[in-house]
matplotlib code that plots the C-alpha trace (Angstrom):
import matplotlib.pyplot as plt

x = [30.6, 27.0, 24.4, 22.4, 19.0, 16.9, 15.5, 16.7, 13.0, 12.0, 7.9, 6.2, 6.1, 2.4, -0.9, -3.6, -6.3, -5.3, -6.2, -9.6, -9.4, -8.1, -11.2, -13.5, -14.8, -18.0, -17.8, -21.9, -21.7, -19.2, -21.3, -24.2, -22.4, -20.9, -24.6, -26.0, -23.3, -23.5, -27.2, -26.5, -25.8, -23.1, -21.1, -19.2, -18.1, -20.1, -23.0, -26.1, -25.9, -29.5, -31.0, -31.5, -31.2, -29.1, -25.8, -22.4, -24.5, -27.1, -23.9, -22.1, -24.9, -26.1, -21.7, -22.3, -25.6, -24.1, -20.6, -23.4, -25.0, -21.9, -21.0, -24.7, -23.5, -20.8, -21.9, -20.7, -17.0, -16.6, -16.6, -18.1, -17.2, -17.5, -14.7, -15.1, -13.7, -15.2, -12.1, -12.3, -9.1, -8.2, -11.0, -13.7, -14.9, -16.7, -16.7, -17.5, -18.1, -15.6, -16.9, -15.1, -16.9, -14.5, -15.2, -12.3, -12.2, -10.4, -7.1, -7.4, -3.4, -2.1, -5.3, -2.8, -1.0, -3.3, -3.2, -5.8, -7.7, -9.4, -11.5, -13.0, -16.2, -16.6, -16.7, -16.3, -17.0, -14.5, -15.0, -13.9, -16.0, -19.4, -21.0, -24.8, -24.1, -24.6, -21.2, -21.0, -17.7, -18.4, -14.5, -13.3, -14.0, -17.0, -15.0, -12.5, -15.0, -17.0, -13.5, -13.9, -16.7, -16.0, -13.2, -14.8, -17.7, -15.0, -12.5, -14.8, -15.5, -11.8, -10.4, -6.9, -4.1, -3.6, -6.6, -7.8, -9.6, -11.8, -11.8, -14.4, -12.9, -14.4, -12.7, -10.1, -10.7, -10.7, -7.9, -7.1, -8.9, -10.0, -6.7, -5.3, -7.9, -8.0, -4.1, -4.3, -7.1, -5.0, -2.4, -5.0, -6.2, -2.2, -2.8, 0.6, -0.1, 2.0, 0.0, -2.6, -3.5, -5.2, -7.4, -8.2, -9.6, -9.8, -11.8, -11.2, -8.9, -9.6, -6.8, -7.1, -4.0, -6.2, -4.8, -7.2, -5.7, -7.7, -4.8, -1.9, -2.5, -0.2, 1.0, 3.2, 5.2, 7.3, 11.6, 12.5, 10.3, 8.5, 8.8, 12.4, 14.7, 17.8, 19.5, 18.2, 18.9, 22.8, 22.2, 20.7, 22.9, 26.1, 24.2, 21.5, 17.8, 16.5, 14.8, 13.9, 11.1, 8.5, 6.1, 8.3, 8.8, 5.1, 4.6, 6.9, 5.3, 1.8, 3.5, 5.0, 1.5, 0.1, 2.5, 2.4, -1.9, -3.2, -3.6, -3.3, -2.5, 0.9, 1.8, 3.6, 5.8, 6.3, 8.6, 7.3, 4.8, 2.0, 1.3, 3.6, 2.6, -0.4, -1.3, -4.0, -5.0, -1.6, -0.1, -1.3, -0.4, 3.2, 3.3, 2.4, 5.3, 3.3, 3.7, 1.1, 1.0, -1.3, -3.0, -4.5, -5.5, -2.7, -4.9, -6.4, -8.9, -8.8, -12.0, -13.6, -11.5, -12.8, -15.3, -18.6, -20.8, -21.3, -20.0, -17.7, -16.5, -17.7, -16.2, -18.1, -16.6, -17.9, -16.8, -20.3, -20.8, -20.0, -16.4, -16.4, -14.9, -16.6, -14.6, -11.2, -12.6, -13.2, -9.5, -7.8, -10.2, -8.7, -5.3, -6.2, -7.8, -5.1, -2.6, -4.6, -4.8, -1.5, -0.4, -2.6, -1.8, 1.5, 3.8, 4.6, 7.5, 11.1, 12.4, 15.5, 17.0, 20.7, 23.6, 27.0, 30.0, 32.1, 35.6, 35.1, 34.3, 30.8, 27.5, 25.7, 22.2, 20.7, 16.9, 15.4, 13.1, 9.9, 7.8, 4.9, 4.4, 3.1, 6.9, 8.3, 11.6, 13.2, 14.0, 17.1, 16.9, 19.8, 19.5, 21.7, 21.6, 20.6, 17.3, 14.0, 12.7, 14.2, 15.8, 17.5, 17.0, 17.2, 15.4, 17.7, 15.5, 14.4, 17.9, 18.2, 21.5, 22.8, 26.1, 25.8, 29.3, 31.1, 28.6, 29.9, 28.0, 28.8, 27.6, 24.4, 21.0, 19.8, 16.7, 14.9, 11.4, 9.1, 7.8, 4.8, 4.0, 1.2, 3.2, 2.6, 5.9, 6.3, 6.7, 11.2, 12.4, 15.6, 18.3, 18.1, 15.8, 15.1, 13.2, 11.6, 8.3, 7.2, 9.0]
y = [13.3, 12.4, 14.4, 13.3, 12.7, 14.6, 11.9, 8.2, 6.8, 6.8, 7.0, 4.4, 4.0, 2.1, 4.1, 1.7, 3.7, 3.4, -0.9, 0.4, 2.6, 0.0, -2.1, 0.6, 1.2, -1.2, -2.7, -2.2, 1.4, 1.9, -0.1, 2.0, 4.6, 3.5, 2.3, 5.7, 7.2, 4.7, 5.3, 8.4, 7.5, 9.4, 11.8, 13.1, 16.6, 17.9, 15.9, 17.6, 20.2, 20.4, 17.2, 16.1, 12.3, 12.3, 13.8, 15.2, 17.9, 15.5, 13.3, 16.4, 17.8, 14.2, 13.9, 17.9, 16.8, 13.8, 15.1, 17.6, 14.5, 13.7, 16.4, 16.6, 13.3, 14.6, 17.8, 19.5, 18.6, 19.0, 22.5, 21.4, 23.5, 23.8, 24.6, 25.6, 27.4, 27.8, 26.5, 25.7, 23.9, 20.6, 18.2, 21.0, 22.9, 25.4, 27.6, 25.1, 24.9, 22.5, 21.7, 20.0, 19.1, 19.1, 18.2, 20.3, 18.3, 21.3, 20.5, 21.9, 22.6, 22.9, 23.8, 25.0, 21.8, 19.9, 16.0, 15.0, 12.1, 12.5, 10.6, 11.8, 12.4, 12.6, 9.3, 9.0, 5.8, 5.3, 8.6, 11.2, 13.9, 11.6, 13.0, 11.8, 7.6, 5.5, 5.9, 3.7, 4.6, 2.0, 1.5, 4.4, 6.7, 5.8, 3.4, 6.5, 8.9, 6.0, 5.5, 9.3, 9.4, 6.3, 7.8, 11.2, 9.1, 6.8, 9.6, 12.7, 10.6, 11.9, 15.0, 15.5, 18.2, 18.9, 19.3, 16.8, 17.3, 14.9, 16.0, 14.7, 16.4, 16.8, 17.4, 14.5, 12.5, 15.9, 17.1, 17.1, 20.0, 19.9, 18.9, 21.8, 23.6, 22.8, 22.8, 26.5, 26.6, 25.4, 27.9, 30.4, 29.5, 29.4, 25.8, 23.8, 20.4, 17.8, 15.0, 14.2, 10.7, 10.2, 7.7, 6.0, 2.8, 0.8, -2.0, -4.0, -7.2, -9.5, -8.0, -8.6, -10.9, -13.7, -12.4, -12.0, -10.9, -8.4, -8.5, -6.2, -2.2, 0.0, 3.2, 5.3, 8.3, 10.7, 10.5, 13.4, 16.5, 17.8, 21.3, 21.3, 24.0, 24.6, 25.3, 22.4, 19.6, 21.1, 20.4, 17.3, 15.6, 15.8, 15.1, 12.7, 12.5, 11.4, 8.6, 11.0, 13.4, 14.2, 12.1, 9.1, 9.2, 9.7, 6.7, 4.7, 6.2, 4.3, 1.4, 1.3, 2.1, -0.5, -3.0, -2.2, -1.9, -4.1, -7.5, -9.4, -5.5, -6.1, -2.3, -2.4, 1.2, 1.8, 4.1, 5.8, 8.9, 6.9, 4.0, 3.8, 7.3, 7.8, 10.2, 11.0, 13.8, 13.1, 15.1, 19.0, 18.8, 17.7, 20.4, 22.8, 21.3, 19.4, 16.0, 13.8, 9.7, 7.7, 4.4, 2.3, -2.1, -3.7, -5.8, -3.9, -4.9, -2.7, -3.9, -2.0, 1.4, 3.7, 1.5, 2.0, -0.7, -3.3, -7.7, -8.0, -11.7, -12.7, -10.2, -7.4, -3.8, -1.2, 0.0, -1.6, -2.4, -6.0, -5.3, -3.9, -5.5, -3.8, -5.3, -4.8, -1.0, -1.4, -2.4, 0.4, 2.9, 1.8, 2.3, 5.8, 6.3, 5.1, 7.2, 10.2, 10.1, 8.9, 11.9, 14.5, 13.0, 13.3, 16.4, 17.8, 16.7, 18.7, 21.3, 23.1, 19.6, 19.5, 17.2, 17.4, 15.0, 15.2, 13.2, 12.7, 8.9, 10.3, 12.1, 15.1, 16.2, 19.0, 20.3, 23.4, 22.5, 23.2, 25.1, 22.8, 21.6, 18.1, 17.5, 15.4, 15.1, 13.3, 10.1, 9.7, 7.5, 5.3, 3.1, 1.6, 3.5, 0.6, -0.5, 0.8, 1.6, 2.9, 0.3, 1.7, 4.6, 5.7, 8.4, 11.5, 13.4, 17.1, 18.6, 19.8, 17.8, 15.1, 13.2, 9.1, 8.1, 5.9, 6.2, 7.6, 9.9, 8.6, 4.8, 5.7, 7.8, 9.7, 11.6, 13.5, 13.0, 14.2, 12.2, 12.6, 11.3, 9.6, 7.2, 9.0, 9.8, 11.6, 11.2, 11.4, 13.9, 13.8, 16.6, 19.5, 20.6, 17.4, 15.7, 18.8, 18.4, 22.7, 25.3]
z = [31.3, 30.9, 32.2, 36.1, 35.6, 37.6, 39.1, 39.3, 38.4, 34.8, 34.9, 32.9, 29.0, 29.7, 29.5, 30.3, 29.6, 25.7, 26.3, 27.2, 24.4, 21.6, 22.4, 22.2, 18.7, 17.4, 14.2, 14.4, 14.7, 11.8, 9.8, 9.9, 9.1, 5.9, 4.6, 5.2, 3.5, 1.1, 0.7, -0.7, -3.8, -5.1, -3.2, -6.0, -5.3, -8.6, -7.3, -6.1, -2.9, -2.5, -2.0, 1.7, 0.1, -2.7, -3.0, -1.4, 0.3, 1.8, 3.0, 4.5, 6.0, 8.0, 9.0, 10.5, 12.2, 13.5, 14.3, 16.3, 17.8, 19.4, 20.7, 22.4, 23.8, 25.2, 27.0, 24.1, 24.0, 19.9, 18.1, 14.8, 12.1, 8.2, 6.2, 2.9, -0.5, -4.1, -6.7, -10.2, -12.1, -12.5, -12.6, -11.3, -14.5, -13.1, -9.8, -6.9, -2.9, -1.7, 2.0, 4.6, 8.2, 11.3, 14.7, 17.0, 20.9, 22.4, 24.6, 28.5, 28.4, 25.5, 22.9, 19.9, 19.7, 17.2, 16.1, 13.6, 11.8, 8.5, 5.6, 2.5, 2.0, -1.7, -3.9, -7.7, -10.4, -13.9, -15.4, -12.8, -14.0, -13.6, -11.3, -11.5, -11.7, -8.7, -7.0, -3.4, -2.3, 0.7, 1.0, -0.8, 1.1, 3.6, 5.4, 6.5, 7.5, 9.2, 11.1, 12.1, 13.3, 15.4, 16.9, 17.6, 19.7, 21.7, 22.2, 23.4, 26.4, 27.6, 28.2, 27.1, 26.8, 22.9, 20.8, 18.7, 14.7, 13.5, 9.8, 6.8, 3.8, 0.1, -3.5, -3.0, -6.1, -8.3, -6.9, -2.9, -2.6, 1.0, 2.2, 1.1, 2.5, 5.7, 5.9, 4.9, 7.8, 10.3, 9.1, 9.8, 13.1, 14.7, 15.1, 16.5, 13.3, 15.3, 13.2, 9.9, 10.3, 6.9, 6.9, 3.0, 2.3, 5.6, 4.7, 2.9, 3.5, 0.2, -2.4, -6.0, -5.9, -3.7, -0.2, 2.3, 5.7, 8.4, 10.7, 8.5, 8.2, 5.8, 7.4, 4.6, 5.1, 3.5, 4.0, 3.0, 4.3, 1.0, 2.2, 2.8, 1.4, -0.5, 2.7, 4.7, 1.6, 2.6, 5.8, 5.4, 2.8, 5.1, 8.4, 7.7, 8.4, 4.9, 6.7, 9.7, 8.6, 11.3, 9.1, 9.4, 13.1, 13.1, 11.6, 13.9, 16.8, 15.3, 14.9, 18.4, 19.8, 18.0, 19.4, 22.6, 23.1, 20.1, 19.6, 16.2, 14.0, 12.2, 11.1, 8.1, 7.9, 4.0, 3.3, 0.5, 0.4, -1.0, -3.3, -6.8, -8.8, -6.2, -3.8, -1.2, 0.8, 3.7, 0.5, 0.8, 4.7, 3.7, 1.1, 3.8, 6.2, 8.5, 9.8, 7.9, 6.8, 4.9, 7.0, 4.6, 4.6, 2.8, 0.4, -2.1, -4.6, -7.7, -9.1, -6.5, -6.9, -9.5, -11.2, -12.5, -10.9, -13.1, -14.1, -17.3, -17.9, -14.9, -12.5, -10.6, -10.4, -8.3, -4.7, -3.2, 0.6, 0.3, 0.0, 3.5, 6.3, 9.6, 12.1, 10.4, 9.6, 13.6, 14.1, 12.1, 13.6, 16.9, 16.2, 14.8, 17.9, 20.6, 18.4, 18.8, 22.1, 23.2, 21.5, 22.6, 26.1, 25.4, 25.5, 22.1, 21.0, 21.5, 19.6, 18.6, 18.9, 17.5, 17.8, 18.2, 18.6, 15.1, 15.9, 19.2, 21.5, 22.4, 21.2, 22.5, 22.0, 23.4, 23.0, 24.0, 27.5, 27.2, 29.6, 29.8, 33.2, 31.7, 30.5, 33.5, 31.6, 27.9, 26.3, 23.8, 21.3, 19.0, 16.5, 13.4, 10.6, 8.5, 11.4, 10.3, 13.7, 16.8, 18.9, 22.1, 24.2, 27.8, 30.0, 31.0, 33.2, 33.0, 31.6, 27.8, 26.8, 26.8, 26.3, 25.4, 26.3, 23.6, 20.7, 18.3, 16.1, 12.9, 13.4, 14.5, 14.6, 17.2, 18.3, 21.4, 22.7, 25.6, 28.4, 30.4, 33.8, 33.2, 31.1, 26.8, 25.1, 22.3, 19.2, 18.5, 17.0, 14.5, 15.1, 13.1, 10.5, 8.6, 11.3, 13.2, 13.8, 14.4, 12.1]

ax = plt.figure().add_subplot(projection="3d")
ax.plot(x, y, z, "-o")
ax.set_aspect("equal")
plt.show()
């Protein structure tokens, strides 16, 4: 027999303050922001630290002061922090600082349980290791730390229940450096990761193939979880979830957010860690087993991607300000922004969810229940195996199983999430340890 509700009212899916939200970031503002950074000059990591004009320390030390500036704004609702490690290895010759600059908007229930949005700071031209030539990075990365900032200033107007990281890391284009710094950071500090929304190139919407579109966003995710183990790819390979990793159901949680409070924002899920043989900074936070996906435009221009600046043939290279969109940059920082929040409004997702039902008419799941007083009760969720989002589900109440009569376990897929009252779910989680979103 199915399992009684505990009460016969589901409460509502719809959190209108997230339509005040998605209309909230200003094109105007983000554009300052990417033409001081761009003003700069370079912000090569190797660049110059000592300058207060010139150079990655200049730009990290005006995203600190204004990160700061915020706060001030904001009766002092942001914790800004530096983050920082000396490496040396691949692409960093000698012993250097690698500095990232977060902004922590502490949770009032649940301060452990952290979602996150980062950019990159640093910028670089054709040869890697230049780190003295004019180097804009307007798009790549100014545009994702503008987006940052943006949301730090729209979202620190609200209080909420999980904590919220607005990150600007360094040492991506020599090597993700300050991802993997602030991933062992967030080790450190017992932080909960339920979400990196990294946040690369998100302006521009003329691709080098002729397309120009400012209404399609790429969000990319990895299938199987990077960090899984011997064990667990067992597990996996007879039960499923190869299509279920936390980051993946992250990424359909943006996309169903984006559907139901945005206008004119197609979300195109790609099923793929990253571009073809590419990588951002998404990656060290997967290698470290946390939730983590790539939003990116959809139209990229590779004359305008690790160029020096300069016209060949007729064609001009260089990532300059003029391939910047401000009101698309405006868009995606919106949906970075109602994700955030509809997430750290949220409950965090289930755990311990499993699944049973082998030869048998019906399907069980069953979840530990969580303690948190904001959990009002759980959603189950089925789809086809073949469908690429989730298409059904139903509310269950405040119980910790489940039985869906006549669906049979092996024709579909199945996961759990957590419902507030005041109308955030969850993102779902996928039975077992393939789509678990804590270890």
């Amino acid at each position: 027999m199915a399992a009684t509700p505990a009460t016969s009212v589901a409460p509502s899916q719809e959190d209108m303050r997230l339509y005040d939200i998605a209309n909230a970031p200003q094109a105007q503002r983000i554009e300052q922001d990417i033409r001081t950074l761009v003003d700069f000059g370079t912000r090569h990591t190797l660049s110059d630290t000592q300058s207060d004009t010139q150079g990655i320390g200049a730009a990290r030390r005006w995203i600190e002061a204004e990160f700061k500036r915020i706060s001030t704004q904001c009766g002092g609702c942001l914790e800004v922090v530096t983050v920082a490690k000396t490496v040396e290895g691949k692409r960093i010759a000698k012993p250097t600082e690698v500095v990232n600059v977060i902004a922590i908007q502490r949770g009032k229930t649940d301060p452990k349980r952290v979602v996150m949005m980062s950019g990159d700071i640093d910028s670089r031209v054709t040869d890697v290791l230049d780190a003295t030539s004019i180097s804009p990075g307007a798009n790549d990365n100014a545009s994702g730390v503008a987006g940052a900032l943006e949301a730090a200033r729209v979202l620190s107007q609200y209080q909420f229940n999980g904590t919220i990281v607005y990150a600007a890391l360094s040492g991506e284009e020599q090597g993700l450096y300050g991802g993997n710094i602030l991933a062992d950071y967030a080790k450190a500090q017992g932080w909960q990761v339920q979400a990196v929304l990294n946040n690369d190139m998100i302006g521009n919407i003329a691709g080098i193939n002729g397309v120009v579109n400012n209404s399609s966003v790429r969000v990319f995710s990895e299938g199987v979880r990077f960090a899984e183990t011997a064990d667990e790819a067992k597990e996996r390979y007879f039960s499923g979830g190869e299509n279920d990793s936390a980051s993946r159901n992250l990424a359909r949680k943006i996309k169903s957010l984006a559907d139901q409070y945005m206008t004119n924002l197609d979300v195109m899920l790609v099923y793929r860690l990253d571009r073809f043989g590419r990588g951002g900074h998404h990656l060290p936070f997967n290698q470290a087993g946390l939730p983590a996906v790539r939003i990116m435009e959809t139209n990229e221009h590779y004359d305008r991607q690790h160029q020096d600046i300069r016209v060949e043939n007729g064609i001009a290279y260089g990532d300059v300000i003029e391939g910047v969109d401000f009101d698309f940059t405006a868009k995606l920082t919106a949906l970075n922004a109602i994700s955030l929040a509809a997430q750290a409004w949220a409950p965090a997702p289930p755990t311990k969810v499993s699944i049973e039902g082998q030869v048998s008419p019906s399907t069980t799941l069953s979840w530990q229940k969580s303690t948190d007083d904001t959990v009002v009760g759980y959603r189950v969720y089925w789809r086809s195996t073949t469908a690429p989002e989730w298409t059904h589900s139903r509310y269950v109440g405040k119980v910790d199983r489940f039985t869906l009569d006549n669906l049979v376990i092996d024709n579909y897929l199945f996961g759990v999430a957590s419902v507030a009252a005041n109308g955030n779910v969850s993102p779902v989680v996928f039975p077992g340890a393939a789509g678990a979103f804590f270890k």
